[in-house]
C-alpha positions in Angstrom: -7.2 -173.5 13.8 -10.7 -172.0 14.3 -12.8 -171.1 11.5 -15.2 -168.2 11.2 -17.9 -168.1 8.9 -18.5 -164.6 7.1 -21.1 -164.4 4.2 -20.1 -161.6 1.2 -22.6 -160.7 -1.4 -21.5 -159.4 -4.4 -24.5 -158.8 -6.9 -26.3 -161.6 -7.7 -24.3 -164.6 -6.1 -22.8 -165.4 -2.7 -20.8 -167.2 -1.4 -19.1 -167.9 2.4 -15.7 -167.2 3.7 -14.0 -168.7 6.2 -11.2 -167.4 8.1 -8.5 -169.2 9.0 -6.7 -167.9 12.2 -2.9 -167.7 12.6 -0.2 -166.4 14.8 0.3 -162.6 14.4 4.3 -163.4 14.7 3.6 -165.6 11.1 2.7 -162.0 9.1 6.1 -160.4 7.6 7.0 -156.8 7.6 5.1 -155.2 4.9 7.5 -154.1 1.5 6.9 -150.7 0.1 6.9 -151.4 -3.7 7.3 -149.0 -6.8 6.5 -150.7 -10.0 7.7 -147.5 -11.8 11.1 -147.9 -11.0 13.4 -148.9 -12.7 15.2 -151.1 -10.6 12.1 -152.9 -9.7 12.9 -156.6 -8.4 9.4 -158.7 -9.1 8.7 -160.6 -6.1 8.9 -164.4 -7.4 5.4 -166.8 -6.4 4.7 -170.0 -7.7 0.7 -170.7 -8.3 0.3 -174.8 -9.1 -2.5 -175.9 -10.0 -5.2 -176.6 -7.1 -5.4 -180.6 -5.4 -9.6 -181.3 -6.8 -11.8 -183.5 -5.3 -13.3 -185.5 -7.1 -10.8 -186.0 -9.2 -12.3 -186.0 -12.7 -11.3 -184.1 -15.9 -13.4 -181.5 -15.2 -12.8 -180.4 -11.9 -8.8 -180.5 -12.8 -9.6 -178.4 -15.2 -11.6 -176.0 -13.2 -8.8 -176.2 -10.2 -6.6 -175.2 -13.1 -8.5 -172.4 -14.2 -8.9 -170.8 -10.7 -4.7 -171.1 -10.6 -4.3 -169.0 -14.0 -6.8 -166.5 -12.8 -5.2 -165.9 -9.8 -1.8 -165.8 -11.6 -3.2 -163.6 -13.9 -4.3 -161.0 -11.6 -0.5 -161.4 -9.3 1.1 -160.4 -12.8 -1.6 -157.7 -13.6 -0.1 -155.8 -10.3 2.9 -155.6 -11.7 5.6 -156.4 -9.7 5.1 -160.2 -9.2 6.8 -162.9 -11.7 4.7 -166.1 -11.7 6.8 -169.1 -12.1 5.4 -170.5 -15.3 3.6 -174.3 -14.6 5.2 -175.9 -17.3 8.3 -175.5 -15.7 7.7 -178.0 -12.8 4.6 -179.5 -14.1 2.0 -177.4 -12.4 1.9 -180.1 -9.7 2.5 -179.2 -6.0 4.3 -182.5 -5.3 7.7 -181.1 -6.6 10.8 -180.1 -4.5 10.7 -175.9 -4.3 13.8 -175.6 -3.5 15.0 -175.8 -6.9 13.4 -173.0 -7.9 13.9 -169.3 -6.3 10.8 -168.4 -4.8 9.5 -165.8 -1.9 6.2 -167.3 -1.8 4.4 -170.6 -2.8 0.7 -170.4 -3.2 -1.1 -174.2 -2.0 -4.5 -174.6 -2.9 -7.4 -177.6 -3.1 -10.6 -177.6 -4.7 -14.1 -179.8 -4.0 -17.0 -179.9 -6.3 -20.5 -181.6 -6.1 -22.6 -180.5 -8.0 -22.6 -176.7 -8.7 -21.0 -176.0 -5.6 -17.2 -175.7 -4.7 -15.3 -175.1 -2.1 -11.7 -173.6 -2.4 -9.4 -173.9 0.1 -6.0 -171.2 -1.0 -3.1 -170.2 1.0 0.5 -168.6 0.9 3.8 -169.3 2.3 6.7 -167.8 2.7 9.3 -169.9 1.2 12.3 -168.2 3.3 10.7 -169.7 6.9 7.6 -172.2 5.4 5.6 -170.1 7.4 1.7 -169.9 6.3 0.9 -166.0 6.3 -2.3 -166.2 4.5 -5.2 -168.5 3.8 -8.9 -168.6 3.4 -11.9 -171.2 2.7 -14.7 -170.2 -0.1 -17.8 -171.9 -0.4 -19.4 -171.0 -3.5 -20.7 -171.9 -7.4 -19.2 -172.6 -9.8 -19.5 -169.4 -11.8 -17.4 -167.4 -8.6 -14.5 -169.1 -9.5 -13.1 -166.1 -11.0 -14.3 -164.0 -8.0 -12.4 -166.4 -5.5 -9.4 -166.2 -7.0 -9.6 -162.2 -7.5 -10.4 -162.1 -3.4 -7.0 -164.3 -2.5 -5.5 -162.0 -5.1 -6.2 -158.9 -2.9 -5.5 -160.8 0.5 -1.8 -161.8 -0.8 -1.0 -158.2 -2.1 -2.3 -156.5 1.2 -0.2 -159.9 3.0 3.3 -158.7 0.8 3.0 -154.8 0.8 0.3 -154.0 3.4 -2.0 -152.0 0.9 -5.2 -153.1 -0.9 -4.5 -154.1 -4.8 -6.7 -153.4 -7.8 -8.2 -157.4 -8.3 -11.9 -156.1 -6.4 -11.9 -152.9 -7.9 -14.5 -152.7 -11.6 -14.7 -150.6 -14.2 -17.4 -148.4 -15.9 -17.4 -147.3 -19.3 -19.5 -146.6 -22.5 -19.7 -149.1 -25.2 -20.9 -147.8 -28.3 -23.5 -150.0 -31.1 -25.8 -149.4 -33.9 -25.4 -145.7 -33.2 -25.8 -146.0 -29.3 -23.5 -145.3 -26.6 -24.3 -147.3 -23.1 -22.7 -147.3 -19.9 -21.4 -150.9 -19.1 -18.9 -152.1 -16.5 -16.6 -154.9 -15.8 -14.3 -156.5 -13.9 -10.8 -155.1 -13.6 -9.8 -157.2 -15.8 -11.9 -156.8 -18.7 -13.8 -159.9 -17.7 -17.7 -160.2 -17.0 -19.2 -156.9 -19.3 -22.3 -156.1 -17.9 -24.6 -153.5 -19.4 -26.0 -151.2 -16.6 -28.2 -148.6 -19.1 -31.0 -149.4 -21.3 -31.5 -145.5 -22.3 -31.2 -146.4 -26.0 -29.7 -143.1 -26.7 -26.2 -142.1 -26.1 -24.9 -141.8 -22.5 -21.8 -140.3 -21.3 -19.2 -139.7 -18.5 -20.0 -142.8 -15.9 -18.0 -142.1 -12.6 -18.1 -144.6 -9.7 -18.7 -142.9 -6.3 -15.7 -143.3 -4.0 -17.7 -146.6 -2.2 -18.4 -148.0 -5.3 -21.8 -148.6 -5.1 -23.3 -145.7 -7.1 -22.3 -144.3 -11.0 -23.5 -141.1 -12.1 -23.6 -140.3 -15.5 -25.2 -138.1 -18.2 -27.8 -139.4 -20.3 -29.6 -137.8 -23.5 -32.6 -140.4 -22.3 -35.1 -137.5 -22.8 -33.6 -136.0 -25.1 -31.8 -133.1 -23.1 -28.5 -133.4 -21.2 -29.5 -134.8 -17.2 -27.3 -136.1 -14.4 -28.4 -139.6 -13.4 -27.6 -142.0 -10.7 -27.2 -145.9 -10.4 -27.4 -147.6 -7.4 -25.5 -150.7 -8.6 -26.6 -152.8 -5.4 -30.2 -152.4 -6.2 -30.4 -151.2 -9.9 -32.3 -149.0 -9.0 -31.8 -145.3 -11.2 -32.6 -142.1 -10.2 -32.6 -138.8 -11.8 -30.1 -136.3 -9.7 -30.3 -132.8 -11.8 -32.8 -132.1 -14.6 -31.4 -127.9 -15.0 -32.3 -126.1 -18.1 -29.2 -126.9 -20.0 -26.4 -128.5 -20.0 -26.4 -131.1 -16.5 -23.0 -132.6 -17.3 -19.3 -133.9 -15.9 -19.8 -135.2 -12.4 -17.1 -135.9 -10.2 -18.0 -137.5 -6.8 -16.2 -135.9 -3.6 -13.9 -138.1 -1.2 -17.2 -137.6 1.0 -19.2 -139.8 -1.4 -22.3 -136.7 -0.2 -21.5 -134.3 -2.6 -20.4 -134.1 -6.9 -18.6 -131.1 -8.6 -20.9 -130.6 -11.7 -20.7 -128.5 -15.1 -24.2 -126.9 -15.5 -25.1 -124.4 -17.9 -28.8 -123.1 -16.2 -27.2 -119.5 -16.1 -26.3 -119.3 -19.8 -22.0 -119.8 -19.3 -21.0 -123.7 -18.7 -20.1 -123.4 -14.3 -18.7 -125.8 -12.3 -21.3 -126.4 -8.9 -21.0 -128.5 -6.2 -24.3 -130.3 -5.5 -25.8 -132.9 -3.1 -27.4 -136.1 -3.8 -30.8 -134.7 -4.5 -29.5 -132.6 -6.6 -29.6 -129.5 -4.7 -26.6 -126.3 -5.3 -24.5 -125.9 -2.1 -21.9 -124.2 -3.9 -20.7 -122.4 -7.3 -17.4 -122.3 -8.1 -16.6 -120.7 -10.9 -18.0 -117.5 -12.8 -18.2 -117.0 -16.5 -14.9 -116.2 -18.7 -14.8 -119.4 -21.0 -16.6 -122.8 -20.6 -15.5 -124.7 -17.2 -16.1 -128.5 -17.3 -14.3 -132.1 -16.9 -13.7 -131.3 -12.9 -12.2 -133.9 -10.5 -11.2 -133.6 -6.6 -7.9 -133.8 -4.9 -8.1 -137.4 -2.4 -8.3 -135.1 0.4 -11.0 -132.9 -1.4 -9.5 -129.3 -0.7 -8.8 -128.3 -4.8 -10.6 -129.4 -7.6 -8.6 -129.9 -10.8 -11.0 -128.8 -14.2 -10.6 -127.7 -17.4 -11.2 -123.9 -18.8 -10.8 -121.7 -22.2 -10.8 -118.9 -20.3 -7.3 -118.0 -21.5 -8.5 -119.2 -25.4 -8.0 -123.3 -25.9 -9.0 -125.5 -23.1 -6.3 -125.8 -20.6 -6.1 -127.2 -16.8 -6.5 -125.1 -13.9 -6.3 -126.2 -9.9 -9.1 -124.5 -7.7 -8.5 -124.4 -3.9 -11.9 -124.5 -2.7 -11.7 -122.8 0.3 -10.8 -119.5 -1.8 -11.8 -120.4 -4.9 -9.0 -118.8 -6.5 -8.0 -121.0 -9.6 -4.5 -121.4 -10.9 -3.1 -122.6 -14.5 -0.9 -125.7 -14.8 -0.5 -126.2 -17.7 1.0 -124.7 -20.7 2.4 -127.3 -23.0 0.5 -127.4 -26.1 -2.9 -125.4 -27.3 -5.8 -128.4 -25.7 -5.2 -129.9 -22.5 -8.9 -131.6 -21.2 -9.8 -134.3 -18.8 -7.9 -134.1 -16.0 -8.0 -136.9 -13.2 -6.0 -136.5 -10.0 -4.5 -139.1 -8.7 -5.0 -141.0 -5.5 -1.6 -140.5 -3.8 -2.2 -136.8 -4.6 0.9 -136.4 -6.4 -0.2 -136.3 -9.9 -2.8 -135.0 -12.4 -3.3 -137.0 -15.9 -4.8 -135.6 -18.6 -5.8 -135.7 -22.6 -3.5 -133.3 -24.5 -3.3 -132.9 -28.3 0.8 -133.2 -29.5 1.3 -132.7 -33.3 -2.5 -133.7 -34.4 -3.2 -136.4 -32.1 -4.5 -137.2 -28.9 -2.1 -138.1 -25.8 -1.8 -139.0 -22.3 0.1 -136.6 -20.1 0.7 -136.3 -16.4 1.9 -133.4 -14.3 2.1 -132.0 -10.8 -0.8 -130.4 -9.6 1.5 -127.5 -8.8 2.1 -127.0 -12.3 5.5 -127.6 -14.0 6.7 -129.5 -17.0 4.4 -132.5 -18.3 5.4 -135.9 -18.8 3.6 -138.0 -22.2 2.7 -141.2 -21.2 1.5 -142.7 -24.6 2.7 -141.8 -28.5 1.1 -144.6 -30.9 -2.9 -143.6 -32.0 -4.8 -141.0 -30.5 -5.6 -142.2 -26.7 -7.7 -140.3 -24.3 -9.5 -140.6 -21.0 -7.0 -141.3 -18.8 -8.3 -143.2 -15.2 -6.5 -143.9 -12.1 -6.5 -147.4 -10.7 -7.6 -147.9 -6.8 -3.8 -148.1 -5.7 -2.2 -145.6 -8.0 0.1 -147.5 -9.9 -1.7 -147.9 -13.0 -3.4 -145.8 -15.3 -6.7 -147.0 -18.2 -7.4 -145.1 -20.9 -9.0 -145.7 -24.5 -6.9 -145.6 -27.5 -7.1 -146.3 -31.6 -4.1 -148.1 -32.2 -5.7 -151.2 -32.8 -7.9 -149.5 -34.9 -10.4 -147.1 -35.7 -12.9 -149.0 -32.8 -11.4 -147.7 -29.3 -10.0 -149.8 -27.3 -9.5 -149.6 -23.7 -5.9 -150.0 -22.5 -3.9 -149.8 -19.3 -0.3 -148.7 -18.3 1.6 -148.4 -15.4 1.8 -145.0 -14.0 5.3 -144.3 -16.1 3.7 -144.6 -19.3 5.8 -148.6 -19.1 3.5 -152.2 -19.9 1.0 -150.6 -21.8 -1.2 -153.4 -23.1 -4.9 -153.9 -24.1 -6.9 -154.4 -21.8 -11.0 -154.9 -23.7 -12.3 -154.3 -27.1 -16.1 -154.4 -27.0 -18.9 -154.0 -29.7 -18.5 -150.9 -31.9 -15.9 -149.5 -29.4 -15.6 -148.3 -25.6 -15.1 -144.9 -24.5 -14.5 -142.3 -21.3 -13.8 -145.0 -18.6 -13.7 -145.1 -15.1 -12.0 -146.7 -12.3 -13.8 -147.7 -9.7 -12.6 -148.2 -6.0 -11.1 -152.0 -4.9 -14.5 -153.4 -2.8 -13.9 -155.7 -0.2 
């Protein structure tokens, strides 16, 4: 084997990867998986805990840590089942063939100091071939980021597509009267605050590379588009027009945002660039146009109108401009977000006093309700389609955000935060 070294930053820590090379004839035929079906067959893995060196209480329980994560995130996909450790010990000293596993996960850890190296790779059980396996060098504290990576590189091993375990989120966490923009980790781990505007801030969207959010901020009192450059932190102010500046939606192109403005007296939907500048308006007067958001390949733009009285979804083809109603199920239909794949639109719909997730065709047709318990809004895409966040109140008056699989199925918390979190985003999986 020949090793490769390749340095990865990821904000303030770094840490080195090293590749180790294999036979092309070792990688299996990628599986195309649907975790909304319902004869789903979870692919069976076994995660013990890692070999540690030097073998203390403390690194065993650190090599053990870095195991659950990464079993954590295989089950967070969806359509693994993780052979429990206390089954066979959590030892990798056991004969597998008792149990009925696909793949087998092998790992060792060493620690001096405050630096580790990991050392992970997969098998597949069926012909004890290795088909995946890398070296991290590291702290300490990226222990959870090492086992998100393998995470990735063992879903894009199985299916051939990138997962969600790279991918953050951005959201608003309200306290004491403020709302902020924070962000996370996919999993709700590591909350980091990325605005200090003490005021109230809405709408974060991460750009399709993931290295900007846009967001409106009442900083100066009035309604302004801002950007953060999350690499840098650097924050920069993007449109400053005489009313509202609000709603940004990034295109595929990461160049150019579909905006709500209000400069002209009626709330419009504009495209502009990244100083700020109009390149395009698409829509003119009759009712309030806002909450826009592109189709993956950027030809029609799904937003939300009361042009026809209550605020219902319309799909724009761009080219033309001519706008067409979807939906028509129920008297408030807002937020729309299309999906990835292209397929699907979800959206915030009020059924019978509360506040629901839905999801349709963007070609219009009959909706489907994803959620029923509390009110639950703000519906996000994951990276890969399959999932869905949103915030909800059935835990409580504070909001909660919560994800679900893209049938409405496995709905489960996944962060409660401060005095609640609102309007989240989805950010792309960064490698």
């Amino acid at each position: 084997m020949k090793d490769k070294n390749i340095y990865k930053k990821t904000f303030s820590w770094i840490f080195c990867l090293v590749f180790l090379v294999f036979s092309p004839s070792l990688v299996e035929a990628k599986l195309y998986i649907d975790i909304t079906s319902p004869y789903l067959q979870k692919i069976p893995i076994a995660v013990p805990y890692l070999n540690v060196t030097p073998n203390t209480f403390e690194n065993d329980l650190l090599g053990r840590k870095i195991s659950k994560v990464l079993s954590d995130d295989l089950i967070f996909h969806g359509f693994f089942s993780v052979l429990d450790p206390a089954v066979y010990g959590g030892r990798l000293n056991v004969d597998w063939s008792k149990f009925r596993l696909d793949y087998l996960v092998k790992g060792s850890m060493e620690k001096r100091g405050d630096s580790l190296t990991a050392e992970l790779r997969l098998f597949d059980m069926s012909t004890g071939a290795m088909i995946q396996g890398r070296r991290y060098n590291g702290k300490v504290k990226d222990c959870r980021m090492i086992a998100h990576r393998f995470c990735d590189l063992i879903v894009m091993a199985i299916t051939g597509k990138h997962g969600v375990s790279l991918s953050k989120i951005t959201f608003v966490a309200k306290k004491d009267g403020l709302k902020e923009v924070h962000t996370s980790d996919f999993d709700g781990f590591n909350v980091r605050r990325e605005t200090f505007d003490k005021g109230i801030t809405v709408s974060p969207r991460y750009s399709p590379n993931g290295r900007y959010i846009a967001y409106t901020s009442y900083r100066t009192g009035k309604p302004f588009l801002y950007v953060k450059d999350t690499k840098t932190g650097k924050i920069f102010r993007l449109a400053a027009y005489s009313g509202l500046n609000i709603a940004p939606a990034w295109h595929p192109d990461n160049q150019r945002l579909a905006v709500t403005l209000s400069k002209d007296g009626n709330p419009d939907i504009y495209i502009i660039d990244l100083k700020g500048r109009i390149k395009t308006r698409l829509t003119r007067g009759r009712g309030i146009n806002v909450s826009p958001t592109w189709s993956p390949d950027g030809k029609r733009l799904a937003f939300v109108s009361d042009r026809s009285g209550g605020p219902q979804i319309y799909v724009m083809d761009i080219r033309t401009k001519s706008a067409k109603r979807i939906t028509y199920k129920g008297t408030y239909n807002t937020d729309p977000q299309w999906s990835p794949s292209g397929d699907r639109i979800v959206y915030t719909g009020r059924d019978e006093g509360q506040f629901q997730v839905f999801s349709i065709s963007p070609e219009g047709g009959g909706p489907i309700q994803l959620t029923c318990s509390g009110n639950n809004e703000n519906p996000s895409w994951s990276p890969d389609g399959r999932q869905i966040l949103f915030s909800s109140t059935r835990m409580g008056p504070k909001k909660a955000l919560f994800v679900m699989y893209a049938n409405g199925r496995g709905q489960r918390m996944l962060l409660r935060y401060s005095d609640g979190v609102e309007i989240a985003n989805w950010g792309p999986n960064r490698l």
